[in-house]
N, C-alpha and C positions, 0 to 999 in steps of 0.2 A: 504493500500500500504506500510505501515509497518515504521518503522522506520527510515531506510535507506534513502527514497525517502524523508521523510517530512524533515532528516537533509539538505542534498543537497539542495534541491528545495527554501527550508525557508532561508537558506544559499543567493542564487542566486539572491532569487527574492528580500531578503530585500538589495542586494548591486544595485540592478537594479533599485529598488526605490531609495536610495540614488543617485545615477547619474542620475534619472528623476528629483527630486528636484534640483537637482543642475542648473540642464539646463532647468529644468521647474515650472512649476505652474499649477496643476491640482486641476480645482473643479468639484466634484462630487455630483449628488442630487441622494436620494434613495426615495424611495416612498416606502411605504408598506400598500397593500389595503388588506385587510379582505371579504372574498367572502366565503358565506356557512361554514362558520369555517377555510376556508383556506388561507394561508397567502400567497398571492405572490408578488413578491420582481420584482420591476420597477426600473435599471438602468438609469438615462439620461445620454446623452452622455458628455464624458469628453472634454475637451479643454488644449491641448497642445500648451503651447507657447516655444517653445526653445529658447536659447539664445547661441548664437554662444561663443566659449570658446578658438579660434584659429583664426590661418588667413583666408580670406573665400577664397571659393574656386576659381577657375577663369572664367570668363562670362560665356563661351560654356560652362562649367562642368555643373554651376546654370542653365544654358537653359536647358539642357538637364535634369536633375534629377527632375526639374520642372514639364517638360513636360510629365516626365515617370509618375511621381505620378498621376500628373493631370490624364493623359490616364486610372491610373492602381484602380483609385478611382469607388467606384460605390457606390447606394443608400442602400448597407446594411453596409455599411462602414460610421465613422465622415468623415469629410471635413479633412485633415491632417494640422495640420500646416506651412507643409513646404511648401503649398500653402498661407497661413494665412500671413505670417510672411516672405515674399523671401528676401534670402539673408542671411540664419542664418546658411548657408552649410558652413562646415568649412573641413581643414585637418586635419587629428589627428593625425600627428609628429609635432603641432604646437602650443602644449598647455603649454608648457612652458612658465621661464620669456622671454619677450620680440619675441614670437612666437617661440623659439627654442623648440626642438623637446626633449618630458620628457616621457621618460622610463615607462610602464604601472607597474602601483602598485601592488606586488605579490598578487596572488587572496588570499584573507581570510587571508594574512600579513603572506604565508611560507614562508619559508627562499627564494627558485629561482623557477624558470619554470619545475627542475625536479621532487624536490617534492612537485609540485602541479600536474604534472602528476600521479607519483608515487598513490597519494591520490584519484584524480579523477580518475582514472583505479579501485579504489576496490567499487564505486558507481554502484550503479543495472542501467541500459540502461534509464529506464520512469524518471528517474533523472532528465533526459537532457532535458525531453519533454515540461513540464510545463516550466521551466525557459525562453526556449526561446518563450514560446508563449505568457511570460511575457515582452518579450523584444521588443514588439508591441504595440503601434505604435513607429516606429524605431526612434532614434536619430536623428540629423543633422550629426555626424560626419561622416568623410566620411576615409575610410581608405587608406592611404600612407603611403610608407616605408616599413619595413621588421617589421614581426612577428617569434617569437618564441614560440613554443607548442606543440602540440602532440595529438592522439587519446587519448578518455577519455572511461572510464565505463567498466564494465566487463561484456559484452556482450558477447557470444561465438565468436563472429563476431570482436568484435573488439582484443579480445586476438590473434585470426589466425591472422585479419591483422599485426597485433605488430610482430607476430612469424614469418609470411610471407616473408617482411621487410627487416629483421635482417643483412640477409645476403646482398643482391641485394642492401641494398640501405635505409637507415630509414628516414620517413619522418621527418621532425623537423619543420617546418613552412613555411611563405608564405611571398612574397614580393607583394604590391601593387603600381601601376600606375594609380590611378584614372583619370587625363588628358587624358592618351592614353588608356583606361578602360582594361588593361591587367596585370593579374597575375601569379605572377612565384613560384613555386612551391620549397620548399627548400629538398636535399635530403642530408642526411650524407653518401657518400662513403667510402666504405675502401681506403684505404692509400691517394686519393687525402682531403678528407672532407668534409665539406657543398659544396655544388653545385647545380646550379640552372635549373630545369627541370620542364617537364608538363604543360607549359605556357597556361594558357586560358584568354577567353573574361572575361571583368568585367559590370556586368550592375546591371540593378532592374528590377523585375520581380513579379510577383504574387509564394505566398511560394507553392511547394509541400506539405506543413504540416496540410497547413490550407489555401487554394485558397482564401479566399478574405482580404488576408492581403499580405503585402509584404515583400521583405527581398532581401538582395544583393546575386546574385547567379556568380557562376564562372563556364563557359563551355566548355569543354576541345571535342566537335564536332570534330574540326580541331587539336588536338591536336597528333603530332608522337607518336608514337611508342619508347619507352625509358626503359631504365634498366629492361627490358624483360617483360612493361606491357603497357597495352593498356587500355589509360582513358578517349578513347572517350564515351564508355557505362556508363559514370559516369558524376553527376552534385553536386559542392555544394551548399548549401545555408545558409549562417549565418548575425545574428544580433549584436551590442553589447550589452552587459550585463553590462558592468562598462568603465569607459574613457580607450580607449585604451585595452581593455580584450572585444572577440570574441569568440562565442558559435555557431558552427556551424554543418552540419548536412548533409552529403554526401547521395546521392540518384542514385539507380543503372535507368537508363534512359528506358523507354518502348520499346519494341520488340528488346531488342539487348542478346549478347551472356549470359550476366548473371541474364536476366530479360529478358523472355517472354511475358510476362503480355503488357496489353496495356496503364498503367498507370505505373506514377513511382513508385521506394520501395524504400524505409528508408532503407539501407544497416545494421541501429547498428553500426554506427559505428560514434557515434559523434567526435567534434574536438575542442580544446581550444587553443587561442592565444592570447602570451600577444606583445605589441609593444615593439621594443626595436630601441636605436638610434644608427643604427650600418651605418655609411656611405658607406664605405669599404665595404659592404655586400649589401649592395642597388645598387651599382656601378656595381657588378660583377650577380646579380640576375637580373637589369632592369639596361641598360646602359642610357636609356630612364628618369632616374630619378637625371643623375646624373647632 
């Protein structure tokens, strides 16, 4: 898969092991039996203890995220921790001193949010794939507040989205509501600016990527009709990869205008967002937050 992909991925996954030690403790047993000359390699399963790193969430949110796991768990899957360990849900604007809300650290320490764009746009597409299937079993944080970021990879698919865009409206990031489980969508307009559009539900769900795992998905079903595009035929779904840094993965939804098929498709067109502590931009994205 060549070079490209093992920098990216080795990149990812060693910042995503980092932010698992941090909030976890994983022990691993391997077994390896010898059968007729052949060696195969027995995994036990790992145990994930998180440790909450913020304020936690508030009861209904933990009732609910509880219950979803609980529901979304089956017997090819560990037990998750967030059943293990309740109560370790946290915000992630809250990881500051004294719970205030601390800026996500540029990924891989570029200088801003552009040129980590810039950088992740000349990554080949399967880049994207491993890393977040590395980002399973998910964290406790839970995302609130506004992000900053952009489509990533140079997928055919994602350069037309980029070029699509340009003019109508660029997407820039996302604002979260976890309390009221709704996300608003950030668009850069000509002459007015950022402005907040495409609002969808926020929950947990089983991933498109991989069914028996999970991942936060956003669904824009009920969502208008805005800057001449229509994003109900669309679902995202992402993980994080580092505190406050999201890896996520847009899916055109089954039997609608741009997917025929009876299952969903991976559009190509992954997305990265880093947190930022912008009040004034939470206020005017989710009035809901303020």
């Amino acid at each position: 898969r060549g070079l490209k992909r093992a920098s990216i991925a080795g990149d990812f996954i060693q910042r995503g092991k980092q932010q698992r030690h941090k909030k976890a403790k994983m022990t691993v047993a391997k077994a390896m039996v010898s059968t007729c000359g052949l060696m195969v390699a027995a995994t036990f399963a790992a145990k994930l203890q998180s440790v909450s790193a913020g304020e936690p969430v508030s009861p209904i949110l933990e009732e609910y995220l509880l219950k979803v796991f609980d529901n979304l768990e089956d017997s090819s899957v560990k037990r998750s921790s967030f059943l293990e360990d309740a109560g370790n849900f946290f915000y992630s604007d809250t990881q500051g001193n004294n719970g205030q809300c601390k800026p996500a650290d540029i990924y891989q320490g570029l200088e801003d949010v552009d040129e980590v764009c810039r950088t992740m746009r000349s990554k080949n597409f399967r880049s994207f794939l491993e890393p977040y299937e590395e980002a399973y079993p998910m964290t406790t944080e839970v995302p609130r507040g506004c992000y900053l970021g952009c489509p990533v990879s140079s997928s055919i698919q994602a350069n037309l989205f980029v070029r699509q865009t340009e003019g109508l409206g660029r997407w820039v990031g996302k604002c979260f509501d976890p309390d009221n489980m709704i996300v608003a969508n950030l668009i850069q307009a000509p002459i007015v600016g950022v402005v907040p559009a495409f609002k969808g539900a926020l929950y947990v769900e089983r991933s498109w990527m991989n069914e028996t795992n999970n991942a936060w998905i956003i669904d824009y079903r009920a969502t208008p009709r805005q800057f001449g595009r229509d994003f109900t035929v669309y679902r995202d779904e992402f993980r994080f990869v580092d505190d406050g840094v999201i890896l996520g993965h847009m899916y055109a939804r089954p039997f609608t205008s741009t997917n025929p098929l009876p299952f969903g498709v991976n559009t190509r067109v992954p997305f990265m967002l880093h947190q930022v502590c912008n009040r004034d931009l939470e206020k005017r994205a989710l009035p809901s937050l303020a």
